[in-house]
C-alpha positions as CSV (number, residue, x, y, z in Angstrom):
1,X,10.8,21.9,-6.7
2,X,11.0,18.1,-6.0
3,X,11.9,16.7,-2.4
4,X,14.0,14.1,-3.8
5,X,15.6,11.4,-1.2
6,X,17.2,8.8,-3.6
7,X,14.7,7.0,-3.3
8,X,12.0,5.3,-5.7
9,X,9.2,7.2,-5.1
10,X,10.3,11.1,-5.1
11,X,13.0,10.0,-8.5
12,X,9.7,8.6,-10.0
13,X,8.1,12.1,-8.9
14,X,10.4,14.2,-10.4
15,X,11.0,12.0,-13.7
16,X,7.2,12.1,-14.2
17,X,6.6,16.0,-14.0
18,X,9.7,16.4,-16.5
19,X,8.1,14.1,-19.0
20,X,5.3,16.4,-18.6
21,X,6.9,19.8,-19.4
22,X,7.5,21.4,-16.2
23,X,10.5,23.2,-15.2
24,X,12.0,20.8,-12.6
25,X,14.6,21.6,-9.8
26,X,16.1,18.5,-7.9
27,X,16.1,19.3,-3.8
28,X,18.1,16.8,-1.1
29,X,16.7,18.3,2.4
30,X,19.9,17.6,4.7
31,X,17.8,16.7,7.9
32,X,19.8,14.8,10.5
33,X,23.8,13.7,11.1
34,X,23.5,10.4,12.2
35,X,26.4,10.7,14.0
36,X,24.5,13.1,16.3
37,X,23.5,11.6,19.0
38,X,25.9,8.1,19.4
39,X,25.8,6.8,15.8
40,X,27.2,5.8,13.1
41,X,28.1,8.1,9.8
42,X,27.8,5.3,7.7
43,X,24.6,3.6,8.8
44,X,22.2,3.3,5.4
45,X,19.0,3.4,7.4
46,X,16.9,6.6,6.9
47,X,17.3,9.5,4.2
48,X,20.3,11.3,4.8
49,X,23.4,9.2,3.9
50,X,25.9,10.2,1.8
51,X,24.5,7.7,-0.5
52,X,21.2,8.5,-0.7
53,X,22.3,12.1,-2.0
54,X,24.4,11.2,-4.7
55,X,21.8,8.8,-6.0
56,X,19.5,11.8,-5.9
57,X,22.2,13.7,-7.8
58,X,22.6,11.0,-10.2
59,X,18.8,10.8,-11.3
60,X,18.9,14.6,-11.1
61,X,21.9,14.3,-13.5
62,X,19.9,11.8,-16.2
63,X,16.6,14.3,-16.0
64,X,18.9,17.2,-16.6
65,X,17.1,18.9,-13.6
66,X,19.3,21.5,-11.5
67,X,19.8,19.5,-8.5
68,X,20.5,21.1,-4.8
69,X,21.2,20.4,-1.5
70,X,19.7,22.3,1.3
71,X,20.6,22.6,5.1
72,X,17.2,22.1,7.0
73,X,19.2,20.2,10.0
74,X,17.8,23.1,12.9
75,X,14.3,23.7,11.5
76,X,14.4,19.4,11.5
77,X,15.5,19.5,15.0
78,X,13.5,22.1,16.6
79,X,10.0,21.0,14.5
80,X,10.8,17.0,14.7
81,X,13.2,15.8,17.5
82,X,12.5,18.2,20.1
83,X,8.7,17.4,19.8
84,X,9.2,13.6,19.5
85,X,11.5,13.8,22.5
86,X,9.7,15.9,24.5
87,X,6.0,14.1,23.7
88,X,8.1,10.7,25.3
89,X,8.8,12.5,28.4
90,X,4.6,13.1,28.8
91,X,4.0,9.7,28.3
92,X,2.7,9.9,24.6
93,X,4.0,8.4,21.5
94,X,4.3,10.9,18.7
95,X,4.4,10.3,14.8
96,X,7.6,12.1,13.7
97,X,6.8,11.3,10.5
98,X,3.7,13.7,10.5
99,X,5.7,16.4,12.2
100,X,8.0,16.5,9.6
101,X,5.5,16.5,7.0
102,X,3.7,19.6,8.7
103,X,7.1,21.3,10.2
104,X,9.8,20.5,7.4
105,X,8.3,19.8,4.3
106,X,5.3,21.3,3.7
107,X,6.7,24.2,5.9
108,X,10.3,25.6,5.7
109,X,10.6,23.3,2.2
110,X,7.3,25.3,0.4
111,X,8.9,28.1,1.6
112,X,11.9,27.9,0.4
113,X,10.4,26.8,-3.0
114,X,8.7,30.1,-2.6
115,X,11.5,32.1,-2.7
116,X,13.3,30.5,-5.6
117,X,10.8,31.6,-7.5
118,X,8.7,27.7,-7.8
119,X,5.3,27.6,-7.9
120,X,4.9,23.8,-6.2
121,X,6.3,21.4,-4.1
122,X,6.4,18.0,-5.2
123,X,7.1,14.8,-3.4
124,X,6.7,11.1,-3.5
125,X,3.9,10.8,-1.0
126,X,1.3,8.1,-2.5
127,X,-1.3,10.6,-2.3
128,X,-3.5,13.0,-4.6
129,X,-5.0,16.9,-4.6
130,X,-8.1,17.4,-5.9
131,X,-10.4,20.5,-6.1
132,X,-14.5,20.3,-4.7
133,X,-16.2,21.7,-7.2
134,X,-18.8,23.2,-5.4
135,X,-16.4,24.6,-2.5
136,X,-13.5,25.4,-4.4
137,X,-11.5,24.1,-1.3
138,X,-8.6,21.5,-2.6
139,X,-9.2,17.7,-0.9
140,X,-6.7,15.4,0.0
141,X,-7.4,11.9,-1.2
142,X,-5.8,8.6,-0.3
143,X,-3.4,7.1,-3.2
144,X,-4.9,5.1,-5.9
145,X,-2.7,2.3,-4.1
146,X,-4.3,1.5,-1.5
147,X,-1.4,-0.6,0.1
148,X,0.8,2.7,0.0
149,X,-1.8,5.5,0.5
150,X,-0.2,8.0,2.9
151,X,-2.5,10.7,3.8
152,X,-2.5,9.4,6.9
153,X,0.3,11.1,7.8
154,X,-0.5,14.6,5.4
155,X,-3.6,15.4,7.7
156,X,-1.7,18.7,8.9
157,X,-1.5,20.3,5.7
158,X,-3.7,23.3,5.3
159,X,-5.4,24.8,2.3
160,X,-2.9,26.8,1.4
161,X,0.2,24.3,1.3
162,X,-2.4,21.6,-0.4
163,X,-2.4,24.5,-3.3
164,X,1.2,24.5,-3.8
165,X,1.3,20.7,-3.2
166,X,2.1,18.3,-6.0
167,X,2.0,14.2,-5.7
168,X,3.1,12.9,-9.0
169,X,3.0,8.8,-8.0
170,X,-0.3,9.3,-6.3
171,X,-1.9,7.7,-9.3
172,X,0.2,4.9,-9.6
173,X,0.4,1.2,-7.0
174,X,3.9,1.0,-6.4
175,X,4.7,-1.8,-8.9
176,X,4.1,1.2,-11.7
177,X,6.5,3.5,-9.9
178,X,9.5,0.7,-9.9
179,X,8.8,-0.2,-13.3
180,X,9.4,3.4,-14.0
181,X,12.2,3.7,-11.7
182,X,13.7,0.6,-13.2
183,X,14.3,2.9,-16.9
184,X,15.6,5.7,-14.7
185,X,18.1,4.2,-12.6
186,X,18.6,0.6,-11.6
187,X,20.0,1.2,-8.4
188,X,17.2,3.4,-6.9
189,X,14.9,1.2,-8.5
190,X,15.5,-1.4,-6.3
191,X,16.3,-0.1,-2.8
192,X,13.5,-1.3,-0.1
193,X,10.6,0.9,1.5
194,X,11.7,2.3,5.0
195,X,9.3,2.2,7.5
196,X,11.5,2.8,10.6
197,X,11.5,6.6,11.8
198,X,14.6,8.0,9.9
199,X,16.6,9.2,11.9
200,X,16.6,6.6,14.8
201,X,19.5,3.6,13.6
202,X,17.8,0.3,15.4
203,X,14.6,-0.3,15.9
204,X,13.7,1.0,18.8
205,X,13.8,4.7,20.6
206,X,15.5,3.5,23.4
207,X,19.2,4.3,22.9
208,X,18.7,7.5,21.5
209,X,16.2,8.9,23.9
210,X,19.0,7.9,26.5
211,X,21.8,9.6,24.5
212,X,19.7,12.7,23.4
213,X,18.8,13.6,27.0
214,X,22.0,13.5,28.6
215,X,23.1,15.9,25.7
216,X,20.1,18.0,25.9
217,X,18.2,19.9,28.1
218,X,14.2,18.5,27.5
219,X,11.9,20.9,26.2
220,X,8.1,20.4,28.0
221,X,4.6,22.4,26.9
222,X,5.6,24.4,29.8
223,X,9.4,25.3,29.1
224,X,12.4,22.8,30.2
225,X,12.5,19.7,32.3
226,X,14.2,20.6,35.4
227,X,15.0,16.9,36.2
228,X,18.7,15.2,36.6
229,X,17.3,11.6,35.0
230,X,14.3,12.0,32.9
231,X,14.9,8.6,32.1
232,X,14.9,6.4,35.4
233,X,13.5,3.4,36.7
234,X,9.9,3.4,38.4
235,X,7.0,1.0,39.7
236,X,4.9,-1.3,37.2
237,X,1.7,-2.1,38.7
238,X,-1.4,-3.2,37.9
239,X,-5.1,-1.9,37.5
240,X,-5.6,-2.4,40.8
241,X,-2.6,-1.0,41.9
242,X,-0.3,-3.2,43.2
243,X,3.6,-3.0,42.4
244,X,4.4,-5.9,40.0
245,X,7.9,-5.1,39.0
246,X,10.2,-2.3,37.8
247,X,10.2,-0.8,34.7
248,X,13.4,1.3,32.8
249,X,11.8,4.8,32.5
250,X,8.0,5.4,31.3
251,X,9.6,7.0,27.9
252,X,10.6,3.8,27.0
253,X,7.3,2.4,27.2
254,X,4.0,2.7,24.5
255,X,0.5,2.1,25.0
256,X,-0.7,-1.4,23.9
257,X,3.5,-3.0,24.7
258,X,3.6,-6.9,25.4
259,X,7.8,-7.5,24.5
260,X,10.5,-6.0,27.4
261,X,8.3,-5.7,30.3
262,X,10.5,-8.3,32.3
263,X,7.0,-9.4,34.2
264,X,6.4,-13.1,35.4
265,X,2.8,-13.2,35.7
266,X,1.8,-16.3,33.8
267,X,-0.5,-14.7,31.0
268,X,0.0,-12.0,28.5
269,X,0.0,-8.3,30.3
270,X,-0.1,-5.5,28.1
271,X,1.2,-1.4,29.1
272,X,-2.9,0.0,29.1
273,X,-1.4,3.4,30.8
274,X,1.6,5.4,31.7
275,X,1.4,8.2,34.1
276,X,4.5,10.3,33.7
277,X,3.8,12.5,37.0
278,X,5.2,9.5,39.1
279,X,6.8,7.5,36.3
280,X,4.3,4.8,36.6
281,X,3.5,2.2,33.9
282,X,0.6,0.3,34.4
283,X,-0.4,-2.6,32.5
284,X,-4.0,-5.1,32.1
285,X,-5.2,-7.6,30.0
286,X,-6.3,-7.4,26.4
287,X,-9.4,-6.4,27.7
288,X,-8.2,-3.1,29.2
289,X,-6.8,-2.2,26.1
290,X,-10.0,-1.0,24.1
291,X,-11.8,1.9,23.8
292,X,-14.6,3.1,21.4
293,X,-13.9,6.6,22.0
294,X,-11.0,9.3,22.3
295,X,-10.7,12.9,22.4
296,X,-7.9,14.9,20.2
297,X,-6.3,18.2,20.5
298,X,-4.5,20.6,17.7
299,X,-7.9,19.3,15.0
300,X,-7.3,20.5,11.4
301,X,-10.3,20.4,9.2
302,X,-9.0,20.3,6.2
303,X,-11.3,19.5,3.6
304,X,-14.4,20.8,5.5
305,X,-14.8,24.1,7.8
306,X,-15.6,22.8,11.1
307,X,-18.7,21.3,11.1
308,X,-21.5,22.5,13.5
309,X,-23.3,19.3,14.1
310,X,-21.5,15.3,14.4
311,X,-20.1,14.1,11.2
312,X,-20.6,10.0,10.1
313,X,-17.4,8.6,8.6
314,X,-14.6,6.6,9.0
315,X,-11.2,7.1,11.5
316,X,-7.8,5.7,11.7
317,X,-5.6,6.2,14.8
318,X,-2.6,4.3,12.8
319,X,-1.4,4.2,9.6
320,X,-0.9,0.7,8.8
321,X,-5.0,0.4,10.0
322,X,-7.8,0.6,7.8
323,X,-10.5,3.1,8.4
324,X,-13.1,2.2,10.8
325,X,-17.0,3.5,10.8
326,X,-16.9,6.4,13.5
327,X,-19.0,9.8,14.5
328,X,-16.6,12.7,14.8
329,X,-17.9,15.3,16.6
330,X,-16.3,19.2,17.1
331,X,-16.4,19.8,20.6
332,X,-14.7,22.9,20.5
333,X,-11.9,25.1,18.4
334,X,-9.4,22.4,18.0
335,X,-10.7,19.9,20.1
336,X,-13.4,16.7,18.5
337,X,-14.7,13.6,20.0
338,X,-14.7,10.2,17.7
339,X,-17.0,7.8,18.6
340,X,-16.3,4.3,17.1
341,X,-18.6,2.0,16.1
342,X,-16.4,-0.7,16.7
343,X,-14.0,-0.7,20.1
344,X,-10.6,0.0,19.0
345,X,-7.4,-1.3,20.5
346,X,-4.6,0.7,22.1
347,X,-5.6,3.9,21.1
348,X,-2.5,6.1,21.9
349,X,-2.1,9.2,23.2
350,X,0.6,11.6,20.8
351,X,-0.7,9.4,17.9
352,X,-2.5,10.7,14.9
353,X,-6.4,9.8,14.0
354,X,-7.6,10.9,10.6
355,X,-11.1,11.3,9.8
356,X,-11.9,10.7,6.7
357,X,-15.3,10.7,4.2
358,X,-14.2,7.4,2.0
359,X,-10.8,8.2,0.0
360,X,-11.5,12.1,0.9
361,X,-9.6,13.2,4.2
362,X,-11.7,15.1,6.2
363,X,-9.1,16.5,8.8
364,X,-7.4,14.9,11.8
365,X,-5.7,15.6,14.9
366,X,-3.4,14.3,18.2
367,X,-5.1,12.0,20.5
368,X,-5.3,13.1,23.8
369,X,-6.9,10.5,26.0
């Protein structure tokens, strides 16, 4: 089964295992109305236009593949918008993209493939699966293109879904995968990479996090949010403490923010904290900004068991960042340190870090502090 969005990567995908004599079936995950939540039906950002799905259909159609669409519009809201909600309201900036990953397509999506009788999942993900030898436990390796690689954001995945995982255009840059594209269909061949979260129409998070929670009730770690405006103004102070200005509501706000911060003060001030208890952001200089260690929660080993004594390698805590020399360290089921050798900037809580041992990921988790 082939997570196919329209786009480039996952028509390449599913073009490639047909040419090499597998049973294909063509699958359009209908994740979001974009309508929902004050938008517009016909805005062509994301992965769930109208559009996108018939050029799905249509490459389906040339590959004489069985194409379908399915429904995953609740198991995408409870796994992905209610955590990437509720993580704003805590004060953390989540990665929506790896929830969905984890939650929608290595979850419901491989188990729905399950049931129709597939044996693998396939997407576009610039990726690759491997096997250790010596362990017998599958790897996760960044994508031959370096430029594209996104096992960043597959860290989640456990044994078991890497088994049943395929990623076709792993071994190709992405200048391969459009020159392929471009025999297949024209039209796909050319559409642009996305690297906005997909179902959020403008750039930022701040009209929908307005219009989502005065729809919805906010779900917390603990249960609801019993609080009339989640989203209200608050102090801005400094380091020190002192009240510099106002700020729109702390979810609006990320760690390491220069632009929107409506502050006079004469040199470049950056958000270094936000304390959602008293709706608080709290910004520094550059300075304040970096850290050579953090501590994460929800830790999946994936390549490795968890190791008993520090592990040297390298860590990312974004995805458009190369790897950095670091000691990882388990502290504790689910729970490591990373020590870096090198003091990284804005290290953000909700965010992802990935360890990895060279192109091999070794595991990741969320960053906690």
């Amino acid at each position: 089964m082939v997570a196919m969005s329209g786009g480039v990567d996952s028509s390449v995908a599913a073009a490639m295992l047909k040419e090499a004599g597998c049973e294909v079936i063509g699958v359009t995950m209908h994740l979001w109305d974009y309508d929902s939540v004050g938008g517009n039906a016909r805005f062509e950002h994301g992965c769930c236009t109208v559009e996108d799905r018939n050029d799905a259909r249509v490459v389906a159609g040339r590959l004489g593949i069985p194409y379908y669409v399915v429904d995953f519009r609740e198991e995408f809201e409870r796994g992905v918008i209610s955590n990437f909600v509720s993580e704003y309201m805590q004060g953390r900036t989540p990665n929506p993209c790896v929830a969905c990953n984890s939650k929608v397509k290595f979850g419901v999506l491989l188990d729905r493939a399950a049931e129709l009788g597939a044996d693998y999942v396939a997407t576009g993900h610039y990726a690759r699966v491997a096997i250790d030898e010596v362990t017998g436990r599958y790897l996760l390796k960044q994508g031959l293109d370096g430029n594209k690689d996104q096992s960043y954001a597959l860290w989640e995945m456990t044994q078991d879904e890497l088994a049943r995982s395929v990623f076709p255009v792993g071994m190709l840059t992405k200048a391969q995968t459009r020159q392929i594209a471009e025999s297949l269909a024209p039209r796909v061949s050319g559409k642009k990479d996305s690297y906005e979260i997909c179902f959020i129409q403008d750039r930022g998070h701040e009209r929908f996090l307005k219009e989502w929670t005065a729809k919805h009730p906010v779900t917390m770690d603990e249960g609801l949010l019993e609080i009339e405006d989640p989203i209200r103004p608050g102090p801005i102070v400094d380091t020190n403490g002192s009240i510099l200005g106002e700020h729109r509501g702390h979810p609006l706000y990320t760690i390491g923010q220069r632009k929107g911060l409506g502050l006079a003060a004469g040199h470049p001030v950056y958000v270094v904290d936000i304390q959602p208890d008293t709706n608080t952001i709290v910004v520094g200089e550059d300075e304040d900004l970096r850290s050579d260690r953090l501590i994460a929660d929800g830790v999946n080993w994936q390549s490795t068991v968890t190791p008993v004594s520090e592990v040297r390698g390298q860590a990312k805590i974004r995805y458009r960042q190369e790897a950095t020399p670091a000691v990882i360290t388990a502290c504790e089921p689910g729970v490591a340190q990373v020590d870096f050798e090198y003091p990284q900037r804005a290290v953000t809580p909700g965010q992802s870090v990935v360890f990895y041992d060279g192109e091999t990921v070794l595991g990741g988790g969320i960053i906690r502090e």
